[in-house]
C-alpha positions, 0 to 999 in steps of 0.5 A: 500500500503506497503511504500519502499524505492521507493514509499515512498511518493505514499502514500503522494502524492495520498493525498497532490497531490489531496489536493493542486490540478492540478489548485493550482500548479504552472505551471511555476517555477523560475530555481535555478541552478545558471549560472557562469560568461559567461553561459547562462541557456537554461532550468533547465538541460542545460545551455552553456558557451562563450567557448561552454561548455555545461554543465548538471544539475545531480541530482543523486549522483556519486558514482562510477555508472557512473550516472553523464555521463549515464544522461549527456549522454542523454541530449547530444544526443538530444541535439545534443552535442560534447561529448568532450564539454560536463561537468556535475554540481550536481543539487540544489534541487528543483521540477525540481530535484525531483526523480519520478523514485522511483515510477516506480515499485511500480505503475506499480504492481498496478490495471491499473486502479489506475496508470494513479492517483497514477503515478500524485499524486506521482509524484507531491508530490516527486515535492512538497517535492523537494525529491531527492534520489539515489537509487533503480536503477531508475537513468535511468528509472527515468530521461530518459524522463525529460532529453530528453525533456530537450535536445530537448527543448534545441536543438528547442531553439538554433535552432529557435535563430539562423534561425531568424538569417539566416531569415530562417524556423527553422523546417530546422535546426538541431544540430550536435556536437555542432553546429547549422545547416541549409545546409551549415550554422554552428553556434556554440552552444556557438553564439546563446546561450544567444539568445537561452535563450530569445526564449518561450521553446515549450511546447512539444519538437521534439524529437529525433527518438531513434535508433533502429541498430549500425548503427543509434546510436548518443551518446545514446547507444555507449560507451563514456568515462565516465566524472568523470573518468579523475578527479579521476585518477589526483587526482582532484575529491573532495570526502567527505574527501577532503572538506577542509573549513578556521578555519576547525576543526575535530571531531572523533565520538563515539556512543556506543552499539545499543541502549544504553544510555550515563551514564557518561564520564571521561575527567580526560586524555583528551588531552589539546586543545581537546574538547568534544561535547555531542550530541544526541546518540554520543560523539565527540571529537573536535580538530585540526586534526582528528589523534588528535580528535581520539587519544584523544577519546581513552583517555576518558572514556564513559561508557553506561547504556545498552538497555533492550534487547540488540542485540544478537544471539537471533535474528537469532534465534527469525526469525527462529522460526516465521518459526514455525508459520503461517505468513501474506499472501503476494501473491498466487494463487490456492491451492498448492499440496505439499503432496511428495514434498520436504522442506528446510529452509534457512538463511541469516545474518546481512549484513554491507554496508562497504563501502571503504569511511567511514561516513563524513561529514563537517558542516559551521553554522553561523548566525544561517544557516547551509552549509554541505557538504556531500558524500550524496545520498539524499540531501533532506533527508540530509536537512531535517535531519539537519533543524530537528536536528537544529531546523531550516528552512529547507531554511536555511540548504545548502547541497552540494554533493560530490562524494561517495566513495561507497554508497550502500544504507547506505549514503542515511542516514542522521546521519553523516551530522546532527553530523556534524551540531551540533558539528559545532554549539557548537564549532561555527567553521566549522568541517569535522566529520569522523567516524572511520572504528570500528564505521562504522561497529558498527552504520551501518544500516544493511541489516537485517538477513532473515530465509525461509521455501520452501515448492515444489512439481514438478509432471511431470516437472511442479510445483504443488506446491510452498509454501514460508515463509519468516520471516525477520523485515521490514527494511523500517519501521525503515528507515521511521522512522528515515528519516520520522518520520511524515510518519513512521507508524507500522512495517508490514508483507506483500509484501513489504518487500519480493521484489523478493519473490512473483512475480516470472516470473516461471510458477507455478500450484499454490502458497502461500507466507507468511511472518513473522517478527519474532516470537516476530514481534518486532515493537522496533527493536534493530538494525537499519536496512536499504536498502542494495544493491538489498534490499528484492532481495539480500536475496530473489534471493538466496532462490528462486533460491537455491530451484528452483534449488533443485526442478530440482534435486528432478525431475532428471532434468538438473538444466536449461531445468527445469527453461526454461520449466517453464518460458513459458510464461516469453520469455524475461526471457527465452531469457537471461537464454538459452544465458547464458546458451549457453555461460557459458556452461554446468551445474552440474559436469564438472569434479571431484571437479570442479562444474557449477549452474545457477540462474535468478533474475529479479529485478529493471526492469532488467533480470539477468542470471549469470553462475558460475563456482567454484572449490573444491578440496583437503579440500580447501576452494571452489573458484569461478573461472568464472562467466557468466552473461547475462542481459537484462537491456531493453534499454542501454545509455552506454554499458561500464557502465552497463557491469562495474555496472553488473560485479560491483555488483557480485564482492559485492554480492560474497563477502557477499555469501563467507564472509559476516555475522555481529554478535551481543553480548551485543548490540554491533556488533562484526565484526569492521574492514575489519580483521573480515568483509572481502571483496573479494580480487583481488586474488580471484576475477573470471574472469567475462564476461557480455553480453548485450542482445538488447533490443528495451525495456524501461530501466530498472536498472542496479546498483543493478540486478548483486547482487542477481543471484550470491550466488545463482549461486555459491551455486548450482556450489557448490552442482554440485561439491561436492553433499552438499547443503549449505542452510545458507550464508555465504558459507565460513562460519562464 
């Protein structure tokens, strides 16, 4: 079973689950959420205040995908809850916490037979580990059914507090905006609530029926404003930069090229009062403004004995020579016929997270325990990093999360937290490490570069053949092994580390799918790699549509009549691309210079059609001028929130299409500012218009799908508009 970072303790679990065994675990555990003065705690998500306040254990990071209002959301509905009374807190760790969700797709591609194990025995070790992460667009899909039994258990407690009040059945009483109700009685949630707390929890809740019209909505599925968007316009929300602690100190970082080791440093201009902290892999800098731990960093000289092979063009070329060999087989089924058929390669690069909010972190150790506060997307793996690094109880390491301001996959990692540990134990004061903009685009970990060789034949509108290489490092291994080294093992070829690649929901005659890691199948990876927004379908998407696309032009088709021939058997698939394409209008030329393509993507549970429009004249540089984006996301909690998310990920997936691209000379990246790494500006944005298909369907994500349909989508509106096929991102060239 290939190990992502989804399911990267499946394979732990199908061991430490059945080792500790169903009868050793515990059945019931002490709740470590901790109430404030006058709260009384219902259950490990809930718990409400004298002024009726209810407040909801999160256990997701915030970082600008309305996680902590879609999950408040839910628990209020079955709760039975007043919107306006509603807070959330983010969670401590615990088993109660733990994110079982990453485990949702990698069991369900299992043999049924397995699932019912694999799904227990994941499920208890992401308990017994306390592994919390935020990712994978799994928030919903994960804690859907946690959260409604705990609002259901909550609402059977506060009901049954208050009929022995009322010396009634309490099968009679409901809830209804913050109020415990039988015919014309009402109690306030905040009455019974500490008598709620002395009721047995029912050992399976009631819940509620989900809504299935408009007209039956509660506060699932309606578009309540989100919770966290008042305190970020008054300028209360407390990001990782905003933590401020007594006796704080501040340190700038430096860590040199990749791979590189410190030689020797020369202090003779440091500044007086700086100080300089030698760490693991970094230098820092230390004093009482982080202006001053910068400049004084500049002062110093560090030079670098440099790695062996140090990273470089090389790279790139090494992924598009494994193309030349054979590959592992990932998947396929019969024998492709490709003779008359069409080829073509492709080739994506390194991709930086750039996130807005540079890496931070703020460490207090004293007495031998550590407190960070972090803008984290796992606490757990913060924890861990940070009781490693100190070598210390991991009991005695405290994270507390802020809000993210951008995460992306890059600040699941633990790196600025365990600088900030360890520069706090040398100077023993409390200080906030912040990484400068160069050294956040120098030591990101980067989604790696990719190069594909698409073999196609189509013979009568169907395709009888479909054979694709992917050659791209596995990006896992190296998250494993600096995350969970213990659990790290080889880099490996396979399925994994193509999501997006193998499982397509066209309806093939016969296919093959192979993968590379490279010509050299480089186990030492010079860059660090990690998970990027959309992962494996941020590259895949691209590919496979591009060449779907060219399939139809090599066959006279209409680029959408050809996919909806082949996606027969997919009808949810079928379903969002003819509403898309209903919507975004016709394909191919609309006028001279001005050009329309389409792309599918499913990922994360979620289907994605996006329509999109550019313009190119004048030997002017083409611009996206609309996007259309059908998506049918199963289920949705807020509407709002998944038109923002869905319209969120193509604003970032068309700034890597147009500009993205990170380079390498001497070990060092070359793109370290926003000058040479652009993002996509207001002017250039398109107007977008996202569509939500209903759906009585599970959840599925919404924080990553938007991303892989759109430089698919623009590359083929490109080649409908000017005829030439652009096969290597970014579009806009390097």
């Amino acid at each position: 079973m290939k190990i992502n970072r989804r399911t990267l303790l499946v394979t732990a679990g199908a061991g430490a689950g059945l080792a500790i065994g169903w009868a050793a675990w515990p059945r019931r555990r002490a709740l470590n959420w901790a109430p404030e003065h006058g709260e009384s705690v219902i259950n490990a998500y809930v718990k409400i205040g004298v002024d009726g306040r209810v407040v909801v254990a999160v256990p997701q990071a915030e970082m600008g995908q309305g996680i902590w209002s879609g999950l408040a959301q839910i628990v209020a509905d079955e709760l039975g809850a007043d919107w306006q009374a509603v807070g959330v807190e983010p969670s401590p760790l615990g088993p109660d916490y733990a994110n079982k969700g990453m485990l949702i797709d990698q069991v369900s591609a299992m043999p049924a037979a397995v699932q019912g194990l694999a799904n227990w025995a994941g499920g208890r070790a992401v308990e017994y580990f306390d592994f919390q992460i935020t990712g994978g667009s799994n928030s919903i899909r994960g804690f859907e059914a946690p959260l409604r039994a705990a609002g259901a258990t909550a609402r059977e407690m506060l009901c049954r507090a208050a009929a022995r009040r009322w010396s009634v059945d309490w099968r009679e009483c409901d809830t209804e905006a913050g109020f415990v109700t039988h015919k014309a009685n009402r109690l306030r949630f905040a009455d019974v609530a500490h008598e709620a707390t002395l009721v047995d929890a029912p050992a399976t809740p009631m819940l509620r029926a989900i809504a299935t019209t408009p007209e039956t909505l509660r506060l699932s599925g309606r578009p309540l404003l989100r919770l966290d968007i008042p305190a970020k316009i008054d300028g209360s929300a407390e990001y990782g930069l905003d933590v401020r602690l007594a006796g704080m100190m501040y340190a700038a970082v430096e860590q040199g090229p990749l791979g590189a080791t410190r030689a020797s440093i020369d202090r003779s201009k440091l500044p007086a009062g700086a100080r300089i902290v030698e760490g693991p892999g970094f230098t820092a800098v230390v004093a009482d403004g982080w202006y001053a731990a910068k400049t004084a960093l500049a002062a110093i000289v560090i030079r670098y004995t440099n790695a062996a092979k140090p990273a470089g063009p090389w790279l790139e070329a090494d992924l598009k020579a494994a193309l030349n060999g054979e590959g592992t087989s990932a998947g396929g089924a019969g024998t492709p016929s490709l003779d008359g058929g069409i080829s073509a390669d492709y080739s994506l690069p390194f991709l930086a997270h750039a996130c807005l909010e540079p890496m931070n972190a703020t460490a207090r150790f004293e007495n031998g325990k550590c407190e960070v506060w972090a803008p984290t997307q796992s606490m757990t793996l913060a924890n861990w990093g940070v009781a490693r690094a100190l070598g210390i109880p991991e009991a005695d390491v405290t994270i507390f999360p802020t809000l993210l301001g951008g995460g992306f996959g890059r600040k699941v990692e633990a790196d600025a937290a365990i600088q900030a540990a360890l520069i706090s134990r040398a100077i023993k004061r409390p200080v906030q490490v912040i990484w400068s903009r160069e050294e956040d685009f120098a030591h990101d970990m980067w989604r790696p570069a990719v190069a594909a060789r698409m073999r196609g034949r189509v013979d009568g509108g169907k395709v009888t053949g479909w054979d694709a290489h992917f050659a791209v490092p596995d990006a896992g291994a190296g998250f494993m092994a600096r995350n969970l080294p213990r659990m790290a093992g080889s880099p490996k070829a396979g399925a994994g580390a193509i999501e997006g690649g193998v499982e397509l929901p066209y309806g093939f005659e016969a296919w093959q799918v192979s993968h590379s890691l490279g010509a050299q199948g480089l186990g030492d990876y010079p860059v660090p790699l990690g998970f990027w927004r959309s992962v494996g379908h941020s590259f895949t998407g691209f590919i496979v549509e591009s060449f779907i696309d060219e399939l139809a032009h090599s066959a006279g088709a209409d680029p959408g009549a050809f996919r909806l021939a082949l996606l027969k058997d997919s009808p949810r698939h079928a379903a969002v691309l003819r509403a898309a394409l209903k919507v975004g209008g016709p394909l191919g030329l609309v006028e001279p210079g001005v050009g329309r393509g389409v792309a599918l993507v499913e990922s994360f549970g979620s289907i994605v059609a996006q329509v999109a429009e550019v313009v190119v004249r004048d030997n002017e540089p083409l611009r996206v001028t609309s996007v259309t984006a059908v998506v049918d996301c199963g289920r949705v909690i807020n509407p709002d929130t998944v038109r923002a998310q869905v319209a969120g990920g193509i604003i970032y997936g068309l700034t890597a299409a147009l500009h993205g691209r990170s380079t390498f000379a001497n070990g060092a990246a070359e793109q370290r500012n926003f000058d040479t790494y652009p993002l996509l500006s207001i002017a250039d944005a398109p107007a977008i218009e996202v569509l939500i298909m209903p759906s009585s369907e599970n959840p599925g994500g919404i924080g990553e799908p938007g991303t892989p349909p759109i430089a698919p989508a623009v590359a083929n509106a490109l080649f409908a508009a000017t005829g030439r096929r652009v096969r290597d991102l970014p579009l806009l060239g390097a």
